[in-house]
C-alpha positions as CSV (number, residue, x, y, z in Angstrom):
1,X,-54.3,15.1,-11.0
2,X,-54.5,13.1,-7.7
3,X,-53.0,10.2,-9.2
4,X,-50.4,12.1,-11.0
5,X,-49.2,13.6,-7.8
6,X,-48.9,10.3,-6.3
7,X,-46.8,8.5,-9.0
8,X,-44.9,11.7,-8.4
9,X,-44.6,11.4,-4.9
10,X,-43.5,7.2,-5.2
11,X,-41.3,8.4,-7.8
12,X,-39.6,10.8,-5.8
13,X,-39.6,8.2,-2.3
14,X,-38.0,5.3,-4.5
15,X,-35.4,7.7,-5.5
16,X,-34.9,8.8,-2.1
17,X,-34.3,5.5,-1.0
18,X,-32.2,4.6,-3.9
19,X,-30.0,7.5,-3.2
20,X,-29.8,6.2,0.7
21,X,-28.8,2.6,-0.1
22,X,-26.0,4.0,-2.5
23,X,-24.5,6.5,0.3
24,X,-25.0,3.1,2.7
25,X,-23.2,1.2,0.6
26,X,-20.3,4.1,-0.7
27,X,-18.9,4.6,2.9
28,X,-15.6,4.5,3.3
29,X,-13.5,1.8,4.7
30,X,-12.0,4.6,6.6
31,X,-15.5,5.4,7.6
32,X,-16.3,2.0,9.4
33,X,-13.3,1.6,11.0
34,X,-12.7,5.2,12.7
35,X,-14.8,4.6,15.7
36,X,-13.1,1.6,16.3
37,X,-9.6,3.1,15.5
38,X,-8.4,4.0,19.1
39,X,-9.7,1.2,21.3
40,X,-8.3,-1.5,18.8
41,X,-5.4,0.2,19.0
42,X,-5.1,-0.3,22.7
43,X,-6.4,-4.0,22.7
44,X,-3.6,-4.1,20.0
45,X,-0.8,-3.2,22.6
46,X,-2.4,-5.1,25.4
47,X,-1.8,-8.0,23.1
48,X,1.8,-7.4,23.5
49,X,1.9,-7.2,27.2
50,X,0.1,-10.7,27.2
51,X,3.2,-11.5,25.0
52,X,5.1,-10.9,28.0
53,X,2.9,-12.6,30.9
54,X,3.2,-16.1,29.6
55,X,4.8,-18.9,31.4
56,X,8.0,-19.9,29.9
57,X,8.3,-22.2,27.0
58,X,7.8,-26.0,27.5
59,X,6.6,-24.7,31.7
60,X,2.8,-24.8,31.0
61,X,0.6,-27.9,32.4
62,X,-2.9,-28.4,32.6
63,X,-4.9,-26.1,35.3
64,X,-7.4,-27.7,37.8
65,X,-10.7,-27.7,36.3
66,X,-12.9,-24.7,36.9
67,X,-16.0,-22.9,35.1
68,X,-15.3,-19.6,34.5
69,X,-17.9,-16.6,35.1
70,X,-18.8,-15.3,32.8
71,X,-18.8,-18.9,30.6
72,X,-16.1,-19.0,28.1
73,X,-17.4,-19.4,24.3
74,X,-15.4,-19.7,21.5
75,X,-17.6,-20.2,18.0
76,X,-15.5,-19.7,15.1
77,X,-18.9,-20.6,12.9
78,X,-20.6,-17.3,14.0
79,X,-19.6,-14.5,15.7
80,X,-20.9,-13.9,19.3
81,X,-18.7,-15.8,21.1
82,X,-16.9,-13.9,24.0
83,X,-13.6,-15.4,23.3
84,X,-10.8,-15.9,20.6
85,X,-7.4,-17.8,20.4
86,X,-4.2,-16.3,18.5
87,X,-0.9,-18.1,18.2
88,X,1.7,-16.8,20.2
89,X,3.5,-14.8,17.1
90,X,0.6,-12.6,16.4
91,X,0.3,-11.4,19.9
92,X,3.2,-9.1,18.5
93,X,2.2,-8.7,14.7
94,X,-1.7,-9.5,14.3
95,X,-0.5,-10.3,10.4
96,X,1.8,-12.2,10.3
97,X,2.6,-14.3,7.1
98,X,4.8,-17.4,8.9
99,X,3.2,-19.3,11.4
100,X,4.8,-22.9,13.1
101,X,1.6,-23.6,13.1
102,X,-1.8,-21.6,12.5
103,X,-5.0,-23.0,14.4
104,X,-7.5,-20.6,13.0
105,X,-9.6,-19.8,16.2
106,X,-9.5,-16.3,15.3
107,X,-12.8,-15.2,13.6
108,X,-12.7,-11.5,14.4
109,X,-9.6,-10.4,16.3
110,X,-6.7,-10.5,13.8
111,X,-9.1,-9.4,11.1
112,X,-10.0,-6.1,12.9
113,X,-6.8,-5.7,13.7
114,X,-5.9,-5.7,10.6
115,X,-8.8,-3.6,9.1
116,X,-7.4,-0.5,11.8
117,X,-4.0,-1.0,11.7
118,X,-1.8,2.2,10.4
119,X,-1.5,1.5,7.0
120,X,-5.3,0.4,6.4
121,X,-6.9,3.0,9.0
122,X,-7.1,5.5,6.2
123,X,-8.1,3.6,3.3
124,X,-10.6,5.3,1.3
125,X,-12.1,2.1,-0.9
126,X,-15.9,1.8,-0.5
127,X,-16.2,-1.6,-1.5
128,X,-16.6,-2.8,1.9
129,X,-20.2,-4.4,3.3
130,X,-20.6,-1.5,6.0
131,X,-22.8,-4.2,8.3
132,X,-20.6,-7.0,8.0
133,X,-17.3,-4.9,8.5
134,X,-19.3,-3.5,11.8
135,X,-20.5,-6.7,13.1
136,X,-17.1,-8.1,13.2
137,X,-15.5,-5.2,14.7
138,X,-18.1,-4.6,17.7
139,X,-17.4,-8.8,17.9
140,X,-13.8,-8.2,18.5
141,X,-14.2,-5.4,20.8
142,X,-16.1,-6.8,22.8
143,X,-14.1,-10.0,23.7
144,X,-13.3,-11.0,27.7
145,X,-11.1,-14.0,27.2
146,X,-7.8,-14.3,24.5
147,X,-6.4,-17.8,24.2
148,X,-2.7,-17.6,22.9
149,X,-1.7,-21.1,21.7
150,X,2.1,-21.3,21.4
151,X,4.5,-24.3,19.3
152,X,7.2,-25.5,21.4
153,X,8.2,-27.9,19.3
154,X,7.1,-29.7,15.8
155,X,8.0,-32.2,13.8
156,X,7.1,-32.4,10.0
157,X,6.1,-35.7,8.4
158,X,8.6,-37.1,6.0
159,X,6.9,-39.2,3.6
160,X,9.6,-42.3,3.2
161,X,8.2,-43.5,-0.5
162,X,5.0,-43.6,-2.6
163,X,3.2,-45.4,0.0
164,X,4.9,-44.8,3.5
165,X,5.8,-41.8,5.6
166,X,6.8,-40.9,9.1
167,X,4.6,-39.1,11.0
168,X,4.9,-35.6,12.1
169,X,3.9,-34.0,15.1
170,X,3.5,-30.4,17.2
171,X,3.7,-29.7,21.1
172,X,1.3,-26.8,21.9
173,X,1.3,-24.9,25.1
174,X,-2.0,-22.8,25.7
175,X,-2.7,-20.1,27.8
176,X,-6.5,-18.2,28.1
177,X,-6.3,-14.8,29.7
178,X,-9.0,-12.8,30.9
179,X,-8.9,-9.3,29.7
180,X,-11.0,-7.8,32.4
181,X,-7.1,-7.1,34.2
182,X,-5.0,-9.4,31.9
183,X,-5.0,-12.2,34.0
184,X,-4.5,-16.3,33.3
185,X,-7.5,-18.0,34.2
186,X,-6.3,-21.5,32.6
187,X,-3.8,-23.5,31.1
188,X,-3.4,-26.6,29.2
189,X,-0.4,-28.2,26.6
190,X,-1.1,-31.0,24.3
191,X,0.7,-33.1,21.7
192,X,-1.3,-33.4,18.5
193,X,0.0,-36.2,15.5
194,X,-0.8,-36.9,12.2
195,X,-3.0,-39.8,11.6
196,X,-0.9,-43.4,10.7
197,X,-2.9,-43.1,7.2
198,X,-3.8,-40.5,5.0
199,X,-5.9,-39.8,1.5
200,X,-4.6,-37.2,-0.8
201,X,-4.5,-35.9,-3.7
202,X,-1.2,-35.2,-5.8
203,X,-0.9,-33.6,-9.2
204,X,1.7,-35.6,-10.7
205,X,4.2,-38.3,-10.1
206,X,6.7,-35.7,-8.9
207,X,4.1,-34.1,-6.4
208,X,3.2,-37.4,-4.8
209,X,5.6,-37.4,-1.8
210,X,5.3,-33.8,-1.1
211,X,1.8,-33.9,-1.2
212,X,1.8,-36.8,0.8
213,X,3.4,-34.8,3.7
214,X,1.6,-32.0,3.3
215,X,-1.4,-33.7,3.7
216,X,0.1,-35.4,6.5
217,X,0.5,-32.0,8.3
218,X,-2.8,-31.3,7.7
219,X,-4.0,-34.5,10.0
220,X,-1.8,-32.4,12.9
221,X,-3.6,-29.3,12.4
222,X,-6.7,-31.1,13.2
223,X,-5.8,-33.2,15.9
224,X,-4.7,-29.5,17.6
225,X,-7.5,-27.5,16.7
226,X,-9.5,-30.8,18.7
227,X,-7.6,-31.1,21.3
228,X,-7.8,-27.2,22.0
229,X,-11.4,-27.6,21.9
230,X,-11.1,-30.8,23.9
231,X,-8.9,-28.9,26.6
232,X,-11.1,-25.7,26.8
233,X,-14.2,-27.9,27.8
234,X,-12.5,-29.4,29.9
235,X,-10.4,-27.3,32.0
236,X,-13.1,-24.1,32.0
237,X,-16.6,-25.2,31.5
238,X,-16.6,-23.6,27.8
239,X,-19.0,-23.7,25.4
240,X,-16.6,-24.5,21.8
241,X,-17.8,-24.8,18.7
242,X,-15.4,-25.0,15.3
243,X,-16.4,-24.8,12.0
């Protein structure tokens, strides 16, 4: 009887738990994001006022060197960093499709943004991982410093024939605020080029030059995304770290 009422009683606990894991894992997207919703939304605007604090186009130099307090970190491997970059164009639409040029330092920001904007707030799918969603958005909620990187001007690479091309190129102006009272703490502009030779991969004859550029373009997006890094050391003292 004794043992009887204890397969019983593990029958019933495993259930229990089984019936927990499923509500953990059938919350809503809507769920997650709804604490979140209202102080996202007002990061989200703040965005746009930073929009309108930046120096001029083609006006931004490098600041004297200085560490900042608290450190600047920027990890785009794992989140726990304290600071994010965004190009200048999503400052005023977080999703946007068409970038000059798109250095992907954003691991949580645009992402979260996203996740509460107006049409996704409400959204009722529970296929979301309820820890994962949460970790980013406490990540970007919790942010001090937002880097905005702007193109002034660019240059594609124009491949010349099947073995030659001209090298592109992209002028980027960057500005790191801190968001305790919106302020810029450091500047910095760089000019990043594609490499004078490149391996790629085409999938035909008649994709050969237009791979070659765009392979080409990818060398620029590298050099930038270094030369941020390179910058952010240092100018500020930061701690950067880019997958």
């Amino acid at each position: 009887m004794i043992r009887t009422q204890a397969l019983h009683w593990s029958r019933l606990a495993l259930a229990s738990l089984g019936l927990l894991l499923s509500t953990a894992c059938s919350e809503s997207h809507a769920k997650i994001v709804a604490p979140y919703v209202a102080e996202l939304d007002a990061l989200r605007g703040r965005l746009a006022v930073l929009a309108a604090l930046l120096p001029p186009p083609g006006s931004v130099h490098d600041s004297a060197a200085r560490v900042l307090e608290p450190a600047l970190r920027l990890d785009t491997e794992e989140r726990g960093g304290n600071a994010e970059a965004v190009m200048f164009e999503q400052l005023a639409d977080p999703e946007v499709d068409e970038l000059p040029l798109d250095l992907h330092l954003a691991r949580s920001l645009t992402t979260a943004l996203a996740w509460t904007s107006v049409g996704r707030r409400e959204d009722g799918n529970t296929g979301g991982d309820a820890g994962f969603m949460r970790e980013l958005l406490e990540s970007a909620r919790s942010l001090r410093y937002v880097i905005v990187h702007r193109v002034v001007a660019k240059e594609y690479p124009v491949a010349l024939d099947r073995k030659n091309f001209k090298g592109g190129w992209a002028e980027v102006e960057g500005v790191v605020f801190d968001l305790t009272d919106d302020s810029i703490v450091a500047t910095y502009a760089f000019r990043a080029m594609s490499p004078p030779d490149v391996e790629f991969m085409a999938k035909g004859e008649d994709d050969r030059l237009a791979a070659m550029e765009r392979f080409a373009w990818s060398g620029v997006y590298e050099a930038a995304r270094e030369a941020a890094a390179t910058k952010l050391r240092e100018l500020t003292g930061a701690t950067v770290r880019i997958e």
